[in-house]
DRENLUMVEX-474517 format. One record per atom (N, C-alpha, C, O): x, y, z; residue in three letters. Coordinates in pm, whole numbers, plus 32768, in hexadecimal, padded with zeros to 4 digits. Layout:
<recs>
XYZALA...
</recs>
This chain:
<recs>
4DB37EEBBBEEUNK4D227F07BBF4UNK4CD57E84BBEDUNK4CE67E4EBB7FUNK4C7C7E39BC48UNK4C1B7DF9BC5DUNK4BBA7DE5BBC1UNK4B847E3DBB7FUNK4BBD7D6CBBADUNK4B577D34BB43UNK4ABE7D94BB53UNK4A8A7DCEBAF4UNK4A8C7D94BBDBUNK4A1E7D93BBDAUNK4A0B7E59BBF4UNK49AC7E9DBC1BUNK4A737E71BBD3UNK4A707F19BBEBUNK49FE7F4BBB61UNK49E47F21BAF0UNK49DD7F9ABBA0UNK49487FD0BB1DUNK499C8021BACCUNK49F5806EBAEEUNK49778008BA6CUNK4998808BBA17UNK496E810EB9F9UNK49058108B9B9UNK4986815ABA06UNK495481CBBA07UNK49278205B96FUNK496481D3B911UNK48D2825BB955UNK48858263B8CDUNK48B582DBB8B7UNK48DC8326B911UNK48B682F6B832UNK48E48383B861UNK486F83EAB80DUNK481183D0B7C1UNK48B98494B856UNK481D84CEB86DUNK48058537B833UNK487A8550B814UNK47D28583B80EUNK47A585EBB7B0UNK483A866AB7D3UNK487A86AAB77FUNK48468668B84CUNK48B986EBB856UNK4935869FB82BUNK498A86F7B824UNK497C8614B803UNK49C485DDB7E1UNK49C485FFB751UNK4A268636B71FUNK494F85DDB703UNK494E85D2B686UNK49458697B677UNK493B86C7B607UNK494886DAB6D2UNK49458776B677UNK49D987C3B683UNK4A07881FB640UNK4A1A876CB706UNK4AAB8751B705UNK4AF7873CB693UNK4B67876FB68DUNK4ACD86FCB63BUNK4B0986CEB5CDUNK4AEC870CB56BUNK4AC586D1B507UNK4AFA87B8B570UNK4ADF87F8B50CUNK4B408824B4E3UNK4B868862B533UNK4B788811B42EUNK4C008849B40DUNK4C7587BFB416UNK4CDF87BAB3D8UNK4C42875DB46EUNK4CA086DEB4A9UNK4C89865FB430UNK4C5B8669B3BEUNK4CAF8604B468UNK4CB1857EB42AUNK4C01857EB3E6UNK4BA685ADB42AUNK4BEB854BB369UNK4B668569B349UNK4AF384E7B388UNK4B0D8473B36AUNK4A9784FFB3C8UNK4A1684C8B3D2UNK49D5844DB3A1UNK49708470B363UNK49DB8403B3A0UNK49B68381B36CUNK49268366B384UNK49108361B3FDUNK4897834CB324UNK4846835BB351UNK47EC82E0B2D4UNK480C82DDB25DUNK47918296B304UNK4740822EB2BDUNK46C98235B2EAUNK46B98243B364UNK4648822BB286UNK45DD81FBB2D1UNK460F815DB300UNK4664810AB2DFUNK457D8176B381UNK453280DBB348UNK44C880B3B3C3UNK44DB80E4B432UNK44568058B3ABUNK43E9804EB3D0UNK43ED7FB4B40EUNK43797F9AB42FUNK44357F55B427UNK440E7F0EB488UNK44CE7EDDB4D4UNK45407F0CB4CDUNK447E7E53B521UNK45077E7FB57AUNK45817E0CB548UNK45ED7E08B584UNK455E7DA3B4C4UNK45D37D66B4B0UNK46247DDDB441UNK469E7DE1B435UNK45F17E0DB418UNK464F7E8AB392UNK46767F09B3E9UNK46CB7F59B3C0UNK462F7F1AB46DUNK464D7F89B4EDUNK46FC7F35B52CUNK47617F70B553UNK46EB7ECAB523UNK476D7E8AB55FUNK47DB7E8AB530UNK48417E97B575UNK47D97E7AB4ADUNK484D7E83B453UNK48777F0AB446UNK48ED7F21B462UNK48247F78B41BUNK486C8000B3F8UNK4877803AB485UNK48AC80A9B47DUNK48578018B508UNK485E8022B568UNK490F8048B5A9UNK494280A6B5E7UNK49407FC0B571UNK49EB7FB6B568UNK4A2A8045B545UNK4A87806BB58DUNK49F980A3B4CAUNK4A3280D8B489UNK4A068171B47FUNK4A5A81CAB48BUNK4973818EB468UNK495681FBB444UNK492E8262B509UNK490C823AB578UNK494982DBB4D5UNK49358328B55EUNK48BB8363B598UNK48A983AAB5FAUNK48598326B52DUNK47D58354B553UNK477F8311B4F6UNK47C6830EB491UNK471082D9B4D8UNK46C48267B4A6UNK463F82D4B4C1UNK461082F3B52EUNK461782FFB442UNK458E8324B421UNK450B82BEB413UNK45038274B3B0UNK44B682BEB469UNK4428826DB439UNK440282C0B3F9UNK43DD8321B43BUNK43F882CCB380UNK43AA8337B31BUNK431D8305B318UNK4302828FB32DUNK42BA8369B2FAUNK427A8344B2C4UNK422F8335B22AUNK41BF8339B1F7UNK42E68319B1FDUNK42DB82D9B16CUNK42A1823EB180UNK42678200B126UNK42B68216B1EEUNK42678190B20BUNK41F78184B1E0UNK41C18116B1E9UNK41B281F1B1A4UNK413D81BEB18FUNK4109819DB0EBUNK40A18168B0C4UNK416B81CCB0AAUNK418E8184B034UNK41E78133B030UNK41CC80E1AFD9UNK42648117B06FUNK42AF8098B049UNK4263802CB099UNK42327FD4B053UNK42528021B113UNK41F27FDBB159UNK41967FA4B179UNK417E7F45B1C4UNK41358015B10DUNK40A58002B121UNK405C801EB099UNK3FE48039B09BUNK40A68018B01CUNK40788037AFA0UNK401280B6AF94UNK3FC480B1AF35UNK400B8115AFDAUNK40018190AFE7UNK400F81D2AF82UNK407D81ABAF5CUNK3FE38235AF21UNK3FE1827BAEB7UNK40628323AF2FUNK40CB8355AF08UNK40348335AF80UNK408583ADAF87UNK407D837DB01EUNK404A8313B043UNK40CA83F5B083UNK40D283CFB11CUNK405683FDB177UNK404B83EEB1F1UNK3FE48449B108UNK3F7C849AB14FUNK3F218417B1AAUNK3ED58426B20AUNK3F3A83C6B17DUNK3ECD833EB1CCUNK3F1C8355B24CUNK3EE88382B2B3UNK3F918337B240UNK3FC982FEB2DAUNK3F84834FB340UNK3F5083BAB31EUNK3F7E8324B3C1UNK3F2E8307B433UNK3F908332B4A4UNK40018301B4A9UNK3F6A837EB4F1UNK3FE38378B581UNK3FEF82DAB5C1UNK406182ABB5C2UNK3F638272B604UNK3F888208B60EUNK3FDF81CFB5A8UNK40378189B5DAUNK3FE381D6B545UNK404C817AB4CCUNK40C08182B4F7UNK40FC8130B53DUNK40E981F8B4C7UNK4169823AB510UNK418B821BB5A2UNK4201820BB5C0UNK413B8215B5F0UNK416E81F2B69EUNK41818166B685UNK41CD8132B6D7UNK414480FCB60BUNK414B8058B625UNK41CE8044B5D6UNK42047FDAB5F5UNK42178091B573UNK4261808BB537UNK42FD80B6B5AEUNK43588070B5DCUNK42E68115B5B7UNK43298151B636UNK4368810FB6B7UNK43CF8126B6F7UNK42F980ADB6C3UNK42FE806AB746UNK43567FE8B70DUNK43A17FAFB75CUNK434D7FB9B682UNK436B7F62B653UNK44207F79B641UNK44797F25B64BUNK44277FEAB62CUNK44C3800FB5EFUNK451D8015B67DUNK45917FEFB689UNK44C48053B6EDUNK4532805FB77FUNK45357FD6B79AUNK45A57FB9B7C3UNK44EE7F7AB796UNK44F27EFFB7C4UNK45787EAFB78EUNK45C67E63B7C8UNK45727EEDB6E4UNK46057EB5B6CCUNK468A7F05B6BEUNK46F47EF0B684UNK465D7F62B706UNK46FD7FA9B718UNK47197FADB787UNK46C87F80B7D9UNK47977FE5B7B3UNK47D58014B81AUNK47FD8085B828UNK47BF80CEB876UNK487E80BEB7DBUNK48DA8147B7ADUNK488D81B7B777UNK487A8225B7ABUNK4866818DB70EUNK482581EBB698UNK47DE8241B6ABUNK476D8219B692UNK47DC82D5B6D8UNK4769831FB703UNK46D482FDB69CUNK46E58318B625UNK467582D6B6B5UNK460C82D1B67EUNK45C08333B6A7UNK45A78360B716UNK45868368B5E1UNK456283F3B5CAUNK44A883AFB581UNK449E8370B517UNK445783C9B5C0UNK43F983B7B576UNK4398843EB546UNK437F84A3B588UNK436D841CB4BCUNK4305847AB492UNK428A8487B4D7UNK4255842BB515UNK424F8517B4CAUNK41BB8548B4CAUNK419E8554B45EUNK41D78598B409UNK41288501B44FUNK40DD8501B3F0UNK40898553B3DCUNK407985A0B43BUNK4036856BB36AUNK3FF385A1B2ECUNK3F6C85D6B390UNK3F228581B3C1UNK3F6F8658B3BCUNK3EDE867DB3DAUNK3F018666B493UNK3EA08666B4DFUNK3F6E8657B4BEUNK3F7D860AB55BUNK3FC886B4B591UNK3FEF86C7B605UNK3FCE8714B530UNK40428781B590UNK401E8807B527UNK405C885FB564UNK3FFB882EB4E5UNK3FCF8892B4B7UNK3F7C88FFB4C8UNK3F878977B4B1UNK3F1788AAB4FDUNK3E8D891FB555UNK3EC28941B599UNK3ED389BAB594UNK3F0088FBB605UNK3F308991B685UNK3FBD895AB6AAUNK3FE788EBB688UNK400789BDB6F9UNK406C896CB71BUNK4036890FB7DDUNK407C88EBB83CUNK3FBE890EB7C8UNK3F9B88CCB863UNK3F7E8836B85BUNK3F9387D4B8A2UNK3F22885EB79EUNK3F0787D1B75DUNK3F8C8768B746UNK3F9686EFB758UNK3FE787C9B719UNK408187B6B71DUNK40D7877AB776UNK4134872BB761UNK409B87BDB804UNK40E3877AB87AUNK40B386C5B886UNK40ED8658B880UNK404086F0B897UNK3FD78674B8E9UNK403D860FB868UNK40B185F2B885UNK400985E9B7F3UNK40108594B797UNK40AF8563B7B0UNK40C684ECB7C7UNK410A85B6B7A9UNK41C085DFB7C0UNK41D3857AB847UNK42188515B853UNK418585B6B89BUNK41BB8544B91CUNK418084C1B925UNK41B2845CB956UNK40FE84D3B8E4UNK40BE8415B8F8UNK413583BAB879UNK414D8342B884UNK4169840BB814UNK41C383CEB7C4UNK42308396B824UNK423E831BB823UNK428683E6B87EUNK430383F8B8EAUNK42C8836EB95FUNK42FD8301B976UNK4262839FB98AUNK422B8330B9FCUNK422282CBB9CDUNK426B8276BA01UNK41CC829EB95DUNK41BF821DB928UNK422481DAB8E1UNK420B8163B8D1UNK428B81FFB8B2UNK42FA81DBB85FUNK43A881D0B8B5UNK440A8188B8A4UNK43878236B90BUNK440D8254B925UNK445E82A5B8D1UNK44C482D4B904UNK443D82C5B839UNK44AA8311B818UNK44F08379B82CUNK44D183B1B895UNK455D83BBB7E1UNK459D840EB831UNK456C8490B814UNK457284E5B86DUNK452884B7B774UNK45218544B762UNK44738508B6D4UNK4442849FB6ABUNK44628575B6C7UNK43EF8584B65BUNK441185FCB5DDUNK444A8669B5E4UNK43CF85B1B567UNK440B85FAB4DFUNK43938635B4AEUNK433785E5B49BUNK437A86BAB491UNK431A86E0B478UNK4317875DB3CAUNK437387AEB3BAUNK42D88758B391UNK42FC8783B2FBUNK42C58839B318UNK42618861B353UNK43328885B2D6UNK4311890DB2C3UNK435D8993B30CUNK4374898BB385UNK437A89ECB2D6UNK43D98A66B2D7UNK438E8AABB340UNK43448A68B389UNK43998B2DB34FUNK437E8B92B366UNK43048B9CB3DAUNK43018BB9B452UNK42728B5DB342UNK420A8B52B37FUNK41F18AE6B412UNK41918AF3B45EUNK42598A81B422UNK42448A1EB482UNK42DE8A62B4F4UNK433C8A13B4FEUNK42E68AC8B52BUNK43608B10B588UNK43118B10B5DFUNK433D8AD6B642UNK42928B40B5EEUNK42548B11B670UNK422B8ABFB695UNK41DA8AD9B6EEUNK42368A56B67FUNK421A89BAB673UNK427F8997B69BUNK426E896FB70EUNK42F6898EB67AUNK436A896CB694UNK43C489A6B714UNK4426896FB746UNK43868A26B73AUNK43B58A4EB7B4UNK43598A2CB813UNK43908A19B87FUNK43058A21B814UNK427489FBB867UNK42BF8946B883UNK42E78920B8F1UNK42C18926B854UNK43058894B864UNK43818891B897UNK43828864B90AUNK43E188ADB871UNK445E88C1B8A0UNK443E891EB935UNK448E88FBB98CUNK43EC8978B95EUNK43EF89B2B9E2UNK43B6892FBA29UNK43C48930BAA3UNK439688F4BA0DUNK434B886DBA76UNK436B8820BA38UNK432287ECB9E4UNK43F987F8BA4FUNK444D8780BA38UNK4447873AB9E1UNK446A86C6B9F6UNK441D875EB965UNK441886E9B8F4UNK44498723B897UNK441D878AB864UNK44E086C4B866UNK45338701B818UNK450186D8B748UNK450D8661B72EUNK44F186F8B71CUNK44E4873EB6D0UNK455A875DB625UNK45B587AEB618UNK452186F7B5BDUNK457886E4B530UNK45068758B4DEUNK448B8761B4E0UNK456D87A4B49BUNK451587F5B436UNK450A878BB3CBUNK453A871BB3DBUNK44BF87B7B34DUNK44B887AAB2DFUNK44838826B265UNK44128838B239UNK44DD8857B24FUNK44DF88BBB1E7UNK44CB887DB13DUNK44BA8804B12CUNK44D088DBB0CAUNK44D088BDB038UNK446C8859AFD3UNK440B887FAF92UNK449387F8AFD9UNK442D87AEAF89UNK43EB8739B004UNK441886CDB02CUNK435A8792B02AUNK431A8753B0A1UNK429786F9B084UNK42268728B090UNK42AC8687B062UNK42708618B01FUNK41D78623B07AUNK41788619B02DUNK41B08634B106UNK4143866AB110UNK40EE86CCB0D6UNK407486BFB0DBUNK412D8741B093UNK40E587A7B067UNK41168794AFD3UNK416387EEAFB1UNK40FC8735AF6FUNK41468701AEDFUNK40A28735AE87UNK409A8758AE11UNK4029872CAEF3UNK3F9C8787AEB4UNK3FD78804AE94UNK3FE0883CAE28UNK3FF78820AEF4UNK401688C8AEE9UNK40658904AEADUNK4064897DAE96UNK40D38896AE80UNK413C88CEAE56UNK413D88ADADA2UNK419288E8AD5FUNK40EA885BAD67UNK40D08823ACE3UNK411387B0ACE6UNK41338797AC72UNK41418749AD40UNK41AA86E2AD33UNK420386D8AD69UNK42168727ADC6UNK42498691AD54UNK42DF8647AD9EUNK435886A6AD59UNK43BE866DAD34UNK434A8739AD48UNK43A2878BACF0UNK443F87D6AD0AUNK4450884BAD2CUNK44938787ACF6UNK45368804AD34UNK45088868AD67UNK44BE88AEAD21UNK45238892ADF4UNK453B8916ADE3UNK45BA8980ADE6UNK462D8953ADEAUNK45A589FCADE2UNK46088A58AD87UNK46468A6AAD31UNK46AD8AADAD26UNK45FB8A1CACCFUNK46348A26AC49UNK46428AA5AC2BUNK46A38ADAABF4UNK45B38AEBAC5FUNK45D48BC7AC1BUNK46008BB5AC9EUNK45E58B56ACE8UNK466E8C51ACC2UNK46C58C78ACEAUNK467E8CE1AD5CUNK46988D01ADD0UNK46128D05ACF4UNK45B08D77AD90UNK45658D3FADBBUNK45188D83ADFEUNK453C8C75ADB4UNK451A8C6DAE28UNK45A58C3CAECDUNK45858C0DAF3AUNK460D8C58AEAAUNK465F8C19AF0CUNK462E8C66AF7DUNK46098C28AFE0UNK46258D12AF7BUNK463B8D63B00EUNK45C68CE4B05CUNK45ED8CAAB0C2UNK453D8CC4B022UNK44F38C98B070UNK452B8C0FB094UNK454A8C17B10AUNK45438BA4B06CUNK458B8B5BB0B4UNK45E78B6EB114UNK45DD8B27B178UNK46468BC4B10EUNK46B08BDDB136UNK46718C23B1E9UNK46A98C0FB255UNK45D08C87B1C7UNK45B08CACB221UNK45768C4DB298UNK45888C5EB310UNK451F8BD6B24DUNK44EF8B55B299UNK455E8AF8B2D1UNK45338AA4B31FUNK45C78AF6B2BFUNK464D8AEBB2E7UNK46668B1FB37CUNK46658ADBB3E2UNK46768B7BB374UNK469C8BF8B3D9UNK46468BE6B43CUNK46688BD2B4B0UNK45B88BEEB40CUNK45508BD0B44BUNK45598B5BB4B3UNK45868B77B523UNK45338ADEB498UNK45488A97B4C7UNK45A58A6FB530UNK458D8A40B59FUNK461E8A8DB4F3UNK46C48A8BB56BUNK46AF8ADCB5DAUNK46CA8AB7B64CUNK46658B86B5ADUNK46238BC5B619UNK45CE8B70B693UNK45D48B5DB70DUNK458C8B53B633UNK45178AF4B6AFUNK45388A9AB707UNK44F38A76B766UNK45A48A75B6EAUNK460C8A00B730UNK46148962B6F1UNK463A8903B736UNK45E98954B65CUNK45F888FFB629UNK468888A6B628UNK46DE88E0B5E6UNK46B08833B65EUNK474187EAB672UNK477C87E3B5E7UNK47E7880CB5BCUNK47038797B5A2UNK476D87CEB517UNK46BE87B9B4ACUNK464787A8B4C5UNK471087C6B440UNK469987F5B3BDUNK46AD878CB33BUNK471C8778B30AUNK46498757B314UNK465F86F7B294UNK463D8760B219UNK45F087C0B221UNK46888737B1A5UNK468C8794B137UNK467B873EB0D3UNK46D886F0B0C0UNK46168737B087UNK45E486CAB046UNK45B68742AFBDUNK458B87B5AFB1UNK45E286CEAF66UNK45BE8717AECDUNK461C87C6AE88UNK45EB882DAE5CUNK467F87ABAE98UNK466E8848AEBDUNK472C8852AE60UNK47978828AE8BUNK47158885ADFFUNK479A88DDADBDUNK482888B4AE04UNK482B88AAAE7FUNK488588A1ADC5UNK48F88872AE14UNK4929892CAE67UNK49328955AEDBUNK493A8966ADE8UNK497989EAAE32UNK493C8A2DAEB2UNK49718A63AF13UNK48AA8A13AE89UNK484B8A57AF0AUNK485B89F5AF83UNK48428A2BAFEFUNK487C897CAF88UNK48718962AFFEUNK490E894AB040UNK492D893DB0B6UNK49518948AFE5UNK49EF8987B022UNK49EF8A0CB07EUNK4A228A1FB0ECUNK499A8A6EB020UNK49998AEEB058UNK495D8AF3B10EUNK497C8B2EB175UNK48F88A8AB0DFUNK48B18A99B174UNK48D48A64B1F6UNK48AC8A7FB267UNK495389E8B1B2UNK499D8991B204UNK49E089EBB25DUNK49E289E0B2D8UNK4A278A5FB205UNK4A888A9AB23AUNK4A3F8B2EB271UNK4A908B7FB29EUNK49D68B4CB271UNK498B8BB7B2EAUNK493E8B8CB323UNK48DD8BD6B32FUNK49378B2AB356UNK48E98B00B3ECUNK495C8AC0B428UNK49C28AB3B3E4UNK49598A8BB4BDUNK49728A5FB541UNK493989EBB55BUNK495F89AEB5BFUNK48EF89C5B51FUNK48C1890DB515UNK48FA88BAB4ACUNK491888EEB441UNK490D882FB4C3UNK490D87F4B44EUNK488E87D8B3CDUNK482187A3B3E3UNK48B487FFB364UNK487F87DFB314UNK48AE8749B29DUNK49158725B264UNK484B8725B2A4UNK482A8659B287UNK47EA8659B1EEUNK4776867DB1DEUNK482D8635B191UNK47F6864AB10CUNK47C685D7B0EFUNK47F2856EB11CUNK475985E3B094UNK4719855EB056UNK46E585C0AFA2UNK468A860EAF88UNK474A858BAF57UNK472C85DCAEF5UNK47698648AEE2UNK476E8669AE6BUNK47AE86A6AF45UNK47ED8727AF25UNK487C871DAF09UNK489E8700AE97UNK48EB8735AF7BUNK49688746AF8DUNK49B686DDAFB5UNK498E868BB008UNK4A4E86D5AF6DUNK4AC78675AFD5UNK4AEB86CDB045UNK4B2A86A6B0A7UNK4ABF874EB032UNK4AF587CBB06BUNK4AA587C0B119UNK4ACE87DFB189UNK4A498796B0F3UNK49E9874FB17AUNK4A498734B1EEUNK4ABC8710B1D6UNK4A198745B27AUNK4A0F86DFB2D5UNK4A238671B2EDUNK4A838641B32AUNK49DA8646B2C7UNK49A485A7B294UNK49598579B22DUNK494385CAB1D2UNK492A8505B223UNK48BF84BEB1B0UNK487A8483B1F7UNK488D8467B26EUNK47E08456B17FUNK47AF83FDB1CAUNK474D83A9B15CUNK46E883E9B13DUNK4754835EB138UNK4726832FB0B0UNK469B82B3B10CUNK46A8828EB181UNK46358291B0BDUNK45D08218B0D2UNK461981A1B0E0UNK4673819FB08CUNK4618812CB133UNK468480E4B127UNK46598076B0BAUNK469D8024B07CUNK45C48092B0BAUNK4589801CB00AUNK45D78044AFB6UNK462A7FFCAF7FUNK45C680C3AF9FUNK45FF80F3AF29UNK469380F8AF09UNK46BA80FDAE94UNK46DC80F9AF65UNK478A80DFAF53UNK47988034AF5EUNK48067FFFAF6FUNK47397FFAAF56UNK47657F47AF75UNK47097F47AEE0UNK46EC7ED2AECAUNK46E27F88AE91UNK468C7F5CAE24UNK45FB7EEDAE24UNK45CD7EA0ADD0UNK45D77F0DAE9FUNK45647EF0AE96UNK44D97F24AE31UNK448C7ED9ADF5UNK44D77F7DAE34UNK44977FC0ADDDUNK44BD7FBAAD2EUNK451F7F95ACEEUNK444B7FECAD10UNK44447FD7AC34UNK44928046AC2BUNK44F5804DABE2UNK446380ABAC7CUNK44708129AC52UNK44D58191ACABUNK44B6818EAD22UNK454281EAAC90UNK456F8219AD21UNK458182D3ACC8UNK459182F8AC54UNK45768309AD34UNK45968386AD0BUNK462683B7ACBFUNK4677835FACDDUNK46648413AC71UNK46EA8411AC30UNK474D8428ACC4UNK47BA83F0ACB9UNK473E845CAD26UNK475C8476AD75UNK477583F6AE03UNK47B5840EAE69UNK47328375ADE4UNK477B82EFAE16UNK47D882D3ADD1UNK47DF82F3AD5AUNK4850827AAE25UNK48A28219ADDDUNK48A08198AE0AUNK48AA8192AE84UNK4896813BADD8UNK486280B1ADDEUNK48EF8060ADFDUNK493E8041ADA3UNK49018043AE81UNK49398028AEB8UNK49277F60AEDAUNK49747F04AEF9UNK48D77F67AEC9UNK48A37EC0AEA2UNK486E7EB0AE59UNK48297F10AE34UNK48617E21AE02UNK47EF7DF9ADC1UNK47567D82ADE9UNK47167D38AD9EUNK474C7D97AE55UNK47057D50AE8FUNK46617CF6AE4FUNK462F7C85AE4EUNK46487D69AE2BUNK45C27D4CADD3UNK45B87CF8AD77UNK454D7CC0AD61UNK46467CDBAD1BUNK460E7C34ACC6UNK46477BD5AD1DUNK46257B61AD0AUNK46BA7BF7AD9FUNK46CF7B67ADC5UNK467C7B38AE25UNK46887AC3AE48UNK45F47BA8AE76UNK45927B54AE91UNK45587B1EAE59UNK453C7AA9AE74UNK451F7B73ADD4UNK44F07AFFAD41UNK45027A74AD43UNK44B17A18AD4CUNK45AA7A76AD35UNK45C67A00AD0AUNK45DD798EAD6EUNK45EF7917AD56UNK45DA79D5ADEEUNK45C17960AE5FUNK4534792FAE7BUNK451E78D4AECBUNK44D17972AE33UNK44377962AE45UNK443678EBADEEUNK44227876AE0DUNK44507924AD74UNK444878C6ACE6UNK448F7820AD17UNK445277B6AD0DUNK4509782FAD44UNK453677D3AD57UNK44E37763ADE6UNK44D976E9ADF3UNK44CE7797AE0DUNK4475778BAEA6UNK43F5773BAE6AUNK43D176D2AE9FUNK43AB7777ADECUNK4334775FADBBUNK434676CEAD62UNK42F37674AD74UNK43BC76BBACFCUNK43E17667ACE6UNK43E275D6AD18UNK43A47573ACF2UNK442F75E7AD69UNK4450759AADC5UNK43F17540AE21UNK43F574CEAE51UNK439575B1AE21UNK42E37561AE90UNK42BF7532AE01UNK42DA74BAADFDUNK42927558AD93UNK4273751FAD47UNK42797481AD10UNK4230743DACC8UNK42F7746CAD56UNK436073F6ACFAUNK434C73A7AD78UNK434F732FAD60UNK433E73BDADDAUNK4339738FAE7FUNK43CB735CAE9EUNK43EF7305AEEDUNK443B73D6AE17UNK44D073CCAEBFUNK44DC740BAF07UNK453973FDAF56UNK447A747CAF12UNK44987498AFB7UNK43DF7479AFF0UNK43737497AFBEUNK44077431B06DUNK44617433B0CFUNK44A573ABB099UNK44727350B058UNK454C73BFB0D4UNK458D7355B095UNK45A1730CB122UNK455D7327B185UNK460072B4B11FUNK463C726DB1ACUNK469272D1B21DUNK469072C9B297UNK46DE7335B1C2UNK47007386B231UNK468073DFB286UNK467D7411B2F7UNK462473DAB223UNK45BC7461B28AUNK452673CCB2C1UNK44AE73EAB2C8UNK45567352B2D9UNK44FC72F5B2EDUNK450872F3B36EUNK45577346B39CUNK44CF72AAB3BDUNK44DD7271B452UNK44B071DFB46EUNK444471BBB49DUNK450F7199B44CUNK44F670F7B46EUNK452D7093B4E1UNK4509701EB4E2UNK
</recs>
């Protein structure tokens, strides 16, 4: 095979292929040198729009902006190749109708290139999700703990801890896969209940917070490199990144201070 052969990306019916199979590998991330690296590895690369707190010191994701998201977006295909790139709809861009839904869904697709759009909610968003999916735009659920609606819900709270609310999850589930959703993120949500749900639907289901029993995962990639003070019980900190930028700052700061750097190696004489 030829150096200059393209690679091919792979695509929403690939990743629903892989239901029951080898599990899902999945990372945010918001620009295109950290898009390059997990690029290598993971099978689908979320632009969340958690970006707008790790990114943008954002109190919650309700600020983010559809432009944000398309500049972020545009930023992450630029540094990938493989990785299906999945970007979010944001807070107020797909809810009123599913037409408002379309329009917003494809200027995301046109302007970005990505491959599919992630949109938060069960049951109530099936016509949204088929309305999209009938005119070509494929389509990530997001069920359980739906950080857009965290007003509505009193917070950032597990769900199914009680036992009679599962049928309704379980029904926004169903829902969704109906509509033609490729696969569904399950965020916040009881280990047993989202085992259960793994195993009655026909899509993959992608945990962040729920099940090993999952699909796949898909963790913030700040938050598994320890960027952050703070991470949910449900990260595992997979780097420690955050004091050794510290301490390359500190050291960096030092150093101008004292005037050894710039030394003779970083001079030009």
């Amino acid at each position: 095979m030829s150096a200059q052969t393209k690679i091919r990306r792979i695509t929403a019916p690939q990743i629903t292929a892989r239901k029951g199979g080898e599990p899902i590998v999945s990372l945010t991330s918001y620009h295109a040198h950290t898009a390059a690296i997990v690029d290598k590895y993971a099978d689908f690369i979320l632009v969340g729009d958690s970006l707008g707190m790790v990114m943008h010191g954002m109190d919650s994701t309700l600020g983010v902006s559809l432009d944000l998201m398309i500049t972020h977006g545009r930023a992450v295909m630029r540094g990938t190749q493989r990785a299906m790139v999945v970007v979010d709809m944001p807070f107020g861009t797909y809810e009123e109708s599913p037409q408002i839904a379309f329009r917003n869904a494809a200027r995301i697709m046109q302007e970005t290139g990505c491959g599919a759009v992630k949109l938060e909610g069960g049951a109530r968003m099936a016509e949204t999700i088929r309305f999209l999916v009938d005119r070509g735009i494929p389509v990530m659920a997001h069920i359980g703990l739906t950080p857009q609606s965290t007003n509505t819900m009193g917070g950032f709270k597990t769900q199914g801890r009680d036992e009679e609310s599962w049928p309704q999850h379980e029904a926004d589930a169903q829902a969704v896969t109906n509509a033609g959703a490729f696969a569904i993120v399950l965020e916040g949500m009881v280990e047993p209940l989202a085992a259960r749900i793994t195993k009655q639907i026909a899509i993959p289901t992608i945990g962040i917070g729920a099940s090993a029993e999952c699909d796949g995962q898909i963790l913030v990639l700040e938050d598994m490199l320890g960027l952050n003070e703070w991470t949910p019980k449900f990260v595992k900190v997979y780097g420690n990144l955050g004091p050794a930028i510290e301490q390359a700052v500190s050291e960096y700061t030092t150093e101008v201070k004292s005037r050894a750097f710039p030394g003779p190696d970083q001079t030009y004489r």
